[in-house]
C-alpha positions, 0 to 999 in steps of 0.5 A, spaced: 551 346 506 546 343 501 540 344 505 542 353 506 543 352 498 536 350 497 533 356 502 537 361 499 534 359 492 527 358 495 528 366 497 530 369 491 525 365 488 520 368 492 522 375 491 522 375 483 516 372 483 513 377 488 516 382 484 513 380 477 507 379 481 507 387 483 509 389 476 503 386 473 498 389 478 501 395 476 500 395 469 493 393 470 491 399 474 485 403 472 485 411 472 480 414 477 474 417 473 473 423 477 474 430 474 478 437 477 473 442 478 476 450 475 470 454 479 464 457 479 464 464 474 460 469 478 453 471 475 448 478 475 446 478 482 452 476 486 457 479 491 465 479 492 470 482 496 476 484 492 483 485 495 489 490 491 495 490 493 501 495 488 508 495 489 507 501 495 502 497 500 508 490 500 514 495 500 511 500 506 509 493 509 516 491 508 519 497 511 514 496 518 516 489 519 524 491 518 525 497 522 530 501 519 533 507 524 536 510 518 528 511 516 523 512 522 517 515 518 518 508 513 517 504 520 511 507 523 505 505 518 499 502 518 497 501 511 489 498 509 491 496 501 485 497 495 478 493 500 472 494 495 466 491 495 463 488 488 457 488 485 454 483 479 450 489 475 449 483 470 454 477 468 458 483 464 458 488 468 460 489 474 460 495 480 465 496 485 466 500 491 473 501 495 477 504 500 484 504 501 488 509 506 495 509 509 497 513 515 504 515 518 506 517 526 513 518 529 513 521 536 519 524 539 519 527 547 526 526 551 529 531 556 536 533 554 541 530 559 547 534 559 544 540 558 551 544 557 552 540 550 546 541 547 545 550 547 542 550 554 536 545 552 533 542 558 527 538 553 525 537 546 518 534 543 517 532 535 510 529 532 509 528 525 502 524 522 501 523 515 494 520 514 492 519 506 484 515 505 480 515 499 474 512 496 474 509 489 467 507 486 468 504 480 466 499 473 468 493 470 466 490 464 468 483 463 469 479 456 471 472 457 465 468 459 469 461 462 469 458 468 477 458 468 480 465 466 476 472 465 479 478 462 476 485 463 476 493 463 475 498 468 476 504 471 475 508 476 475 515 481 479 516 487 476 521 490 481 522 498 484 527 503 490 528 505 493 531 511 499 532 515 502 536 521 509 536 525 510 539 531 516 541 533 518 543 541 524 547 544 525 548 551 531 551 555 533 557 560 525 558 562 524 560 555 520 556 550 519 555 542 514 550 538 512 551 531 506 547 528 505 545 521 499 543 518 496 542 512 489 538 508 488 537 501 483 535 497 486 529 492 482 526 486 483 523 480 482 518 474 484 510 474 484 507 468 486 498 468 485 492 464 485 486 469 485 478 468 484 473 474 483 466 475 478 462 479 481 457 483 478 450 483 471 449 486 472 455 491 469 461 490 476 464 489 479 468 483 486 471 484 489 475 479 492 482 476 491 489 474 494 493 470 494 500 468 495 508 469 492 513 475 492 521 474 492 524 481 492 531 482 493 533 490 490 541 491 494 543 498 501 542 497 502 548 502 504 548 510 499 553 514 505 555 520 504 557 527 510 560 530 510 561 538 516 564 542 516 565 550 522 569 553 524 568 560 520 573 563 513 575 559 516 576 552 512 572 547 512 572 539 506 569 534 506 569 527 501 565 522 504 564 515 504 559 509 509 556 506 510 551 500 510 544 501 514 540 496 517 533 494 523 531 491 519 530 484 515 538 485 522 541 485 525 545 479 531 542 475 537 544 479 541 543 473 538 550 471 541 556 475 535 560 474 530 556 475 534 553 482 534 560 485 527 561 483 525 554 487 530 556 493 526 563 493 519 560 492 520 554 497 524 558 503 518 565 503 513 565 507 506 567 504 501 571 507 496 567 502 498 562 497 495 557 493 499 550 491 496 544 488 500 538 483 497 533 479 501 526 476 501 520 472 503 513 474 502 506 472 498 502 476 500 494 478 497 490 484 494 483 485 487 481 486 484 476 490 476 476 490 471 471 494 464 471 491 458 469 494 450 470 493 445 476 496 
């Protein structure tokens, strides 16, 4: 028994003084003199790939990984965000030139199963494209000369085409209608942003933000029609007319009784010849990422 004593002392004498022995060790630690590195600014003469992307290019990217039944436009998508190319002009002064272009394509081709429900319909088809790319040059001028955050102004003018077509088949009884929709449109505008971006550690990396406002006028808000109808038995009928193309936001106040009647009227004519164009202002916010390299 008094032999288990002097053991049991013997341990917590040697676990105290390993302790005290520990605490002192790590008192007496030296800090490393090894510093964090911010980046490396880029200077006149060097190159970077610039990557933007606004709340629209996440969103349609959202809707292609979530396909949404209710919505089969919003699932058919490929997006290439704001790909640009800088170019150091100066230290200050900087040249960028980018693309970015957003395409849609839904395709329907099915052949009805009991016709007698469906008007006498034996086969359908339904195709829309909308494909919308731009190029945008434009400048930067940057202030902030630190190697950890810059600050800048900039503009730009994105210049693009826009185009679309639907197509639309009906056949049933030896008798056929389709119906094309098509229309191109010129699109261009000026952009207007102050961004701020960091340089990430030693790499030659920055992520930021850019702020600002975009005016776009898009000249083709129209629909060139081609109508085609074969009856059973070598009757056809063709028609080419135009008719207006608009969006929820180009409609007119349907609070005003006057002005609905005349966009109902406007928007359901058929035109021989027409013109049509729109323009907006809208904010602009998208995140960058830039790698930069020399020539």
């Amino acid at each position: 028994m008094y032999m288990k004593k002097i053991k049991l002392i013997t341990l917590l004498v040697f676990l105290v003084s390993f302790s005290l022995s520990s605490f002192g060790q790590l008192s007496e630690r030296v800090n490393s003199n090894s510093t964090f590195k911010y980046g490396t600014r880029p200077v006149a003469g060097n190159l970077a790939i610039f990557i933007g992307a606004n709340m629209q290019d996440y969103k349609d990217l959202q809707n292609r990984w979530n396909w949404d039944a209710k919505h089969p436009m919003d699932s058919v998508k490929n997006i290439l965000p704001l790909v640009s190319i800088r170019y150091y002009l100066s230290d200050e002064n900087v040249f960028r030139f980018g693309i970015n272009s957003r395409r849609q394509n839904i395709k329907i081709v099915g052949d009805i199963f009991k016709p007698e429900l469906s008007d006498s319909l034996t086969e359908v088809k339904y195709q829309r494209t909308t494909s919308k790319i731009y190029i945008n040059p434009g400048i930067e001028h940057h202030f902030i000369k630190s190697n950890l955050a810059d600050v800048y102004l900039g503009a730009s003018i994105p210049i693009g085409l826009v185009t679309e077509k639907q197509f639309d088949y009906a056949k049933g009884n030896g008798s056929y209608t389709s119906i094309t929709k098509s229309r191109k449109s010129l699109s261009y505008g000026f952009e207007g942003f102050v961004g701020i971006q960091a340089f990430i550690a030693d790499l030659p990396l920055s992520i930021g933000v850019e702020l600002g406002s975009t005016a776009l006028v898009i000249g083709g808000k129209k629909w060139k029609v081609e109508y085609k109808n074969v009856v059973s038995g070598g009757t056809s009928t063709s028609e080419t007319y135009y008719i207006i193309n608009l969006d929820d936001a180009d409609k007119l106040d349907k609070s005003n009784p006057t002005e609905l009647a005349f966009s109902n009227t406007i928007s359901t004519s058929e035109y021989k010849k027409l013109k049509a164009k729109t323009s907006s202002i809208d904010g602009m916010a998208r995140i960058t990422l830039s790698y930069y390299f020399a020539k």
